[in-house]
MIFI-163650 format. One record per atom (N, C-alpha, C): residue in one letter; x, y, z. Coordinates in steps of 0.1 Angstrom, whole numbers, padded with zeros to 4 digits, always signed. Layout:
<pavos>
AXYZ
...
</pavos>
This chain:
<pavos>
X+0217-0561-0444
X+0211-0548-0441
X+0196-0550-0443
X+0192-0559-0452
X+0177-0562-0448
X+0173-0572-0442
X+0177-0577-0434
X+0171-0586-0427
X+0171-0578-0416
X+0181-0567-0414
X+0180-0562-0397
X+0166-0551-0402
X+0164-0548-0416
X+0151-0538-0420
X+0136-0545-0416
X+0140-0558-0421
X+0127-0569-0425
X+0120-0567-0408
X+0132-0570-0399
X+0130-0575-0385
X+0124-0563-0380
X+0133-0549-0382
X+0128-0538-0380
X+0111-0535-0374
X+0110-0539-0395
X+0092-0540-0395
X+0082-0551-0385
X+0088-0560-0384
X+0078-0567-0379
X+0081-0566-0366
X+0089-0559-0358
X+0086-0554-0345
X+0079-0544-0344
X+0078-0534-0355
X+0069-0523-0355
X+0058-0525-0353
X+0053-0536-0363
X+0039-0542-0368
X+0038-0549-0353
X+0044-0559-0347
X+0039-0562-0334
X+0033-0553-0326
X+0041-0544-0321
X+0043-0537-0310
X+0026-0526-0316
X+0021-0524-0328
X+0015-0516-0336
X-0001-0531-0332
X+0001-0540-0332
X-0007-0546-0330
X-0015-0550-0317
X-0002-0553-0311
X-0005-0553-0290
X-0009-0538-0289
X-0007-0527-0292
X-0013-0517-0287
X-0027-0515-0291
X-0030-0521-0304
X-0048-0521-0308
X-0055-0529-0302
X-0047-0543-0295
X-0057-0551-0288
X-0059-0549-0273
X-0047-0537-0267
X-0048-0532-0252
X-0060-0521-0255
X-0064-0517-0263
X-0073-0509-0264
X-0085-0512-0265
X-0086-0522-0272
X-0098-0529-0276
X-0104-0541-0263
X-0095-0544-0264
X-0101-0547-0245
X-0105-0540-0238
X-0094-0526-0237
X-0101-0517-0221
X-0117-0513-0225
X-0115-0512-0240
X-0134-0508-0244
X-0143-0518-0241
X-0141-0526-0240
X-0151-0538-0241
X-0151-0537-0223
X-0142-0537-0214
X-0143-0537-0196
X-0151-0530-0194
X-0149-0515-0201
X-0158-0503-0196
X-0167-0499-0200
X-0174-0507-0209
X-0186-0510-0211
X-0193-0519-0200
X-0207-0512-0194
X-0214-0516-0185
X-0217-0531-0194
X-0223-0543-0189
X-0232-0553-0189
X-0243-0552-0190
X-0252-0555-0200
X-0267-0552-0200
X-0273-0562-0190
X-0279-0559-0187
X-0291-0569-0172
X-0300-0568-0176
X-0306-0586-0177
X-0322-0584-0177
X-0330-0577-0164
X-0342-0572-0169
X-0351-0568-0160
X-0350-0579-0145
X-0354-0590-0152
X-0358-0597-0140
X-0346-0600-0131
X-0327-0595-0134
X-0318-0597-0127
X-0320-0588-0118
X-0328-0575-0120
X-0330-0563-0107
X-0335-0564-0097
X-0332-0565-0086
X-0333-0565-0072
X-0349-0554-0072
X-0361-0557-0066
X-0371-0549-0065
X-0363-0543-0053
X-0370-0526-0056
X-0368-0515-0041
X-0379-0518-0030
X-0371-0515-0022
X-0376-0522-0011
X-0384-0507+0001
X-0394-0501-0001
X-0395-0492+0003
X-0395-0485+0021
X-0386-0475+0018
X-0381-0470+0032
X-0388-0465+0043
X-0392-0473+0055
X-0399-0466+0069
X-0398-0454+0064
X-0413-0440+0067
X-0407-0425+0068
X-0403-0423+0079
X-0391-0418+0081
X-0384-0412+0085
X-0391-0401+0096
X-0388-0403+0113
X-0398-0395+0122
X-0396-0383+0120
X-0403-0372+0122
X-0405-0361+0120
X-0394-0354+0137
X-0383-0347+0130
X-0379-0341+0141
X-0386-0334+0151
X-0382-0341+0162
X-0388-0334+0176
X-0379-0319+0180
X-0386-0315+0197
X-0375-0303+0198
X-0361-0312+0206
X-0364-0323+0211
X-0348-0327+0211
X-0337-0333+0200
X-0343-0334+0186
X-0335-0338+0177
X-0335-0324+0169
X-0320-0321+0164
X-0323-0312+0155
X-0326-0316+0138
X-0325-0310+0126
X-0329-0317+0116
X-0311-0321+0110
X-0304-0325+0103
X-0295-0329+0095
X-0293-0319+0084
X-0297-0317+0080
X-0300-0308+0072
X-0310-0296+0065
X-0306-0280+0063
X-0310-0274+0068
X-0316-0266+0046
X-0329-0266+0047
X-0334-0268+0034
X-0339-0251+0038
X-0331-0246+0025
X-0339-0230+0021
X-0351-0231+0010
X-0352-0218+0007
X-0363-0218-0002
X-0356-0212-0018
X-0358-0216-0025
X-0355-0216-0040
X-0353-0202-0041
X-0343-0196-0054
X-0345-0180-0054
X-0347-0181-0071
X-0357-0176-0073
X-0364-0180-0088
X-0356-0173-0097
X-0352-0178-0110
X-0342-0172-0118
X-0346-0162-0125
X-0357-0159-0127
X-0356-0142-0127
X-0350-0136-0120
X-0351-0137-0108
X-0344-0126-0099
X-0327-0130-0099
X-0324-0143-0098
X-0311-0143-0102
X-0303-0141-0117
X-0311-0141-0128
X-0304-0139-0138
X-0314-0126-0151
X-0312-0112-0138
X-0318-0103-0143
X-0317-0101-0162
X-0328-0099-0163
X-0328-0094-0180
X-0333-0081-0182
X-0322-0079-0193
X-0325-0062-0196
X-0336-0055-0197
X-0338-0047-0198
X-0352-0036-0201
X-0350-0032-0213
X-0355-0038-0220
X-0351-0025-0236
X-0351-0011-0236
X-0339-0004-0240
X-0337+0011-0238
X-0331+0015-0222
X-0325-0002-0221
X-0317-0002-0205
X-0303+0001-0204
X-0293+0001-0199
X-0279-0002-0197
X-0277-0014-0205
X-0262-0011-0214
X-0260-0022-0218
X-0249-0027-0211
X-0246-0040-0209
X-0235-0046-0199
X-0227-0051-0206
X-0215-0045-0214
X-0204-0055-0218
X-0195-0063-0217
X-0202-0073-0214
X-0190-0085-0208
X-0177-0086-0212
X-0172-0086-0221
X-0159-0087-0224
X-0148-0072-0223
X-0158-0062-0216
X-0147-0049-0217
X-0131-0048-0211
X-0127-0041-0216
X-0113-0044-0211
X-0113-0038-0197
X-0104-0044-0183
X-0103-0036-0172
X-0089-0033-0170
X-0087-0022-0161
X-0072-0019-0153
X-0075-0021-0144
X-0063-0034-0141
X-0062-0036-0127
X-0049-0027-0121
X-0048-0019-0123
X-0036-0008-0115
X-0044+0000-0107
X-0037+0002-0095
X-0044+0012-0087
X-0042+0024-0090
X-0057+0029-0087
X-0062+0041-0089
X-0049+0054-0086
X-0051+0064-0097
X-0042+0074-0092
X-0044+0080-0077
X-0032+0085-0070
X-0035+0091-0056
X-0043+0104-0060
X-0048+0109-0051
X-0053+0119-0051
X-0046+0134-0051
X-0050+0145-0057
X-0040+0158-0057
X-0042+0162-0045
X-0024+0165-0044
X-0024+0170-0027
X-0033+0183-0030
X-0037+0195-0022
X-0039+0205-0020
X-0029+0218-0020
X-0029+0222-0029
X-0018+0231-0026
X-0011+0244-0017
X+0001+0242-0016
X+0004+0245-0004
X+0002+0260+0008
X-0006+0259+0017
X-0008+0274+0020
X+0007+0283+0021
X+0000+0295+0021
X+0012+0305+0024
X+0018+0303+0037
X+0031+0302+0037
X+0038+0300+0049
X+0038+0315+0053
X+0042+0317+0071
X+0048+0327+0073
X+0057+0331+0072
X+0060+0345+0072
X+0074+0350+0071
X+0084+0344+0079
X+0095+0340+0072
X+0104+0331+0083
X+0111+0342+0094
X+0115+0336+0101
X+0123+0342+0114
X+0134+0348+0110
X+0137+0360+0120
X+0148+0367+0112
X+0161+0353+0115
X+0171+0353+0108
X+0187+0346+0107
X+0193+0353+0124
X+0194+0342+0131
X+0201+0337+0145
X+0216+0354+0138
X+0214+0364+0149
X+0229+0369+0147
X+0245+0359+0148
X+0248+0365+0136
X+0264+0351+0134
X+0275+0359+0147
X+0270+0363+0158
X+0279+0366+0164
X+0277+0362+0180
X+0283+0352+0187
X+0285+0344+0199
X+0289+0357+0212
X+0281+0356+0221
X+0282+0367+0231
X+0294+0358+0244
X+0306+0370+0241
X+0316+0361+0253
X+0314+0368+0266
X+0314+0384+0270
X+0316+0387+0281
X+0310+0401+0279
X+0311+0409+0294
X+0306+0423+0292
X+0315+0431+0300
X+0313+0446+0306
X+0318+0452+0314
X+0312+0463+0309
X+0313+0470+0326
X+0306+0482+0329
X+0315+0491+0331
X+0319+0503+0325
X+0333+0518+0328
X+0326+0530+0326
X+0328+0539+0331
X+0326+0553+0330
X+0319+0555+0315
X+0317+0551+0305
X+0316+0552+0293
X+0303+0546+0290
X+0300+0534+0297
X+0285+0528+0296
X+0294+0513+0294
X+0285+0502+0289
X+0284+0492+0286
X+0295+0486+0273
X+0303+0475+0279
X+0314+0472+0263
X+0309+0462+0265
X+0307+0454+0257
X+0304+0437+0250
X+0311+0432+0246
X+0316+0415+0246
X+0327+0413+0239
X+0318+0403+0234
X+0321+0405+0218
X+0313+0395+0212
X+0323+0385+0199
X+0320+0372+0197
X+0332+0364+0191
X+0325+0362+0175
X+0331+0358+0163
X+0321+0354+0154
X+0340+0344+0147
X+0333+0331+0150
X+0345+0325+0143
X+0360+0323+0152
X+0373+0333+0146
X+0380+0337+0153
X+0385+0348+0158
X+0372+0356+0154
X+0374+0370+0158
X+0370+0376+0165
X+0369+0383+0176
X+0366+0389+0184
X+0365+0408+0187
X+0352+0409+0187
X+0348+0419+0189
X+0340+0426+0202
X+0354+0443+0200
X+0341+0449+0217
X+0333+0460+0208
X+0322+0460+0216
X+0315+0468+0206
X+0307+0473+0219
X+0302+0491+0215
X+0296+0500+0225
X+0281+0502+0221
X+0273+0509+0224
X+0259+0516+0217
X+0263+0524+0212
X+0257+0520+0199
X+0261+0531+0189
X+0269+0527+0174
X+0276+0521+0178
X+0291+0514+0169
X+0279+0505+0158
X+0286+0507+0146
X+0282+0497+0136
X+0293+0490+0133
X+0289+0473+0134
X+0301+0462+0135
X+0296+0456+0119
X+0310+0455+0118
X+0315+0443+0097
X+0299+0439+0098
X+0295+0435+0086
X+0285+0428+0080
X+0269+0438+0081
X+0271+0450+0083
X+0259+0461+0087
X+0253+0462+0097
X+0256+0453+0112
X+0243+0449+0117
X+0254+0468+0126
X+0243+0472+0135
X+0246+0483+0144
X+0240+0483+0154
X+0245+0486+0165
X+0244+0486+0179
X+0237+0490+0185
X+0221+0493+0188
X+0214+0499+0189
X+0212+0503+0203
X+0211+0489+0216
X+0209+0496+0227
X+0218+0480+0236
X+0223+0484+0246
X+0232+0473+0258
X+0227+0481+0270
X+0215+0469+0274
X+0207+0472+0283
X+0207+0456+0290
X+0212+0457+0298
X+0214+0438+0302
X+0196+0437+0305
X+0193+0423+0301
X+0201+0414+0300
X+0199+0408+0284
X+0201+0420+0277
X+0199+0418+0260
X+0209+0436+0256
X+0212+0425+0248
X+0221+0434+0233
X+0209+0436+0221
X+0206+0449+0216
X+0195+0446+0204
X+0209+0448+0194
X+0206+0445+0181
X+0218+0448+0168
X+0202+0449+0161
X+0206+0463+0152
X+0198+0461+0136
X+0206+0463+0129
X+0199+0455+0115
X+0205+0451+0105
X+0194+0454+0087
X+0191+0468+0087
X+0183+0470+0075
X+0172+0472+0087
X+0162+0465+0082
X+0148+0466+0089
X+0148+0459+0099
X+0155+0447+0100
X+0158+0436+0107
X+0161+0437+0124
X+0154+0432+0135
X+0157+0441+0149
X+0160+0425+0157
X+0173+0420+0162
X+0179+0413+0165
X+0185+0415+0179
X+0179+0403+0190
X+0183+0407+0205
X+0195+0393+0208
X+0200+0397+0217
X+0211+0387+0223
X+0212+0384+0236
X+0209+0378+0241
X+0213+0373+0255
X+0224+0374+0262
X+0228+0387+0268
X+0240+0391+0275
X+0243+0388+0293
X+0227+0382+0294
X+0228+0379+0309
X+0225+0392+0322
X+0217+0394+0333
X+0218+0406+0343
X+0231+0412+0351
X+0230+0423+0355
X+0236+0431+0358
X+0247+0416+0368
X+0260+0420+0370
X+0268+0418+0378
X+0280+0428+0385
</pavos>
């Protein structure tokens, strides 16, 4: 049991030692080389360069500096203070309140619940035959029919019925 311990260690200790000397080399590579003066190449100074004509354009296109006052405004004492670190919401803004809603008009009187089937003309005036569902009704001027509406005038080519205040025409079609 110790000899497999002993061995243990001295592969630790190896393996602990190749890694200080891969290090210690790479420092020593990436360290530049000092050069004497006199190994430096003297500069060799550059023709100037012709002054663009109008058939060449230039390479590059040189602005004018924007001086850092103006880019890195400073306060005014007794100015706005700017707090950098404030907290933001980034959620969008609530919608806006509808308007609330105008007065509607008075709605339209209720379609009469009664379907116009036929008519006829007798010594008596005008009979109507009018259906609601499965029932069928004749009705004269004058007559008050189920549900209150009354008969008011059978003048082709309309039936009026009132009902309260309520004045309700029907399409019964011209004389035949």
């Amino acid at each position: 049991m110790t000899g497999s311990k002993n061995l243990r260690w001295l592969l630790w200790m190896l393996l602990l030692v190749g890694l200080g000397w891969l290090v210690a080399t790479d420092q020593r590579r990436s360290q530049p080389k000092p050069q004497a003066l006199a190994d430096v190449p003297p500069r060799q100074a550059k023709p100037p360069a012709p002054a663009p004509g109008p058939e060449q354009a230039p390479d590059v296109a040189v602005r004018d500096l924007i001086p850092r006052v103006r880019l890195i405004a400073k306060r005014q004492p007794g100015g706005p203070v700017t707090d950098l670190f404030a907290s933001r919401n980034w959620a969008p803004p609530p919608a806006p309140a509808a308007p609330p809603p105008a007065l509607l008009p008075p709605a339209a009187p209720a379609p009469p619940q009664f379907t116009y089937l036929g008519k006829r003309r007798d010594e008596g005036g005008w009979q109507v035959y009018l259906g609601r569902g499965d029932l069928a009704l004749i009705v004269r001027e004058g007559e008050t029919i189920d549900g209150g509406y009354r008969v008011e005038s059978i003048k082709p080519p309309t039936l009026t019925l009132v009902r309260a205040d309520n004045k309700q025409q029907i399409a019964i079609g011209e004389w035949e």
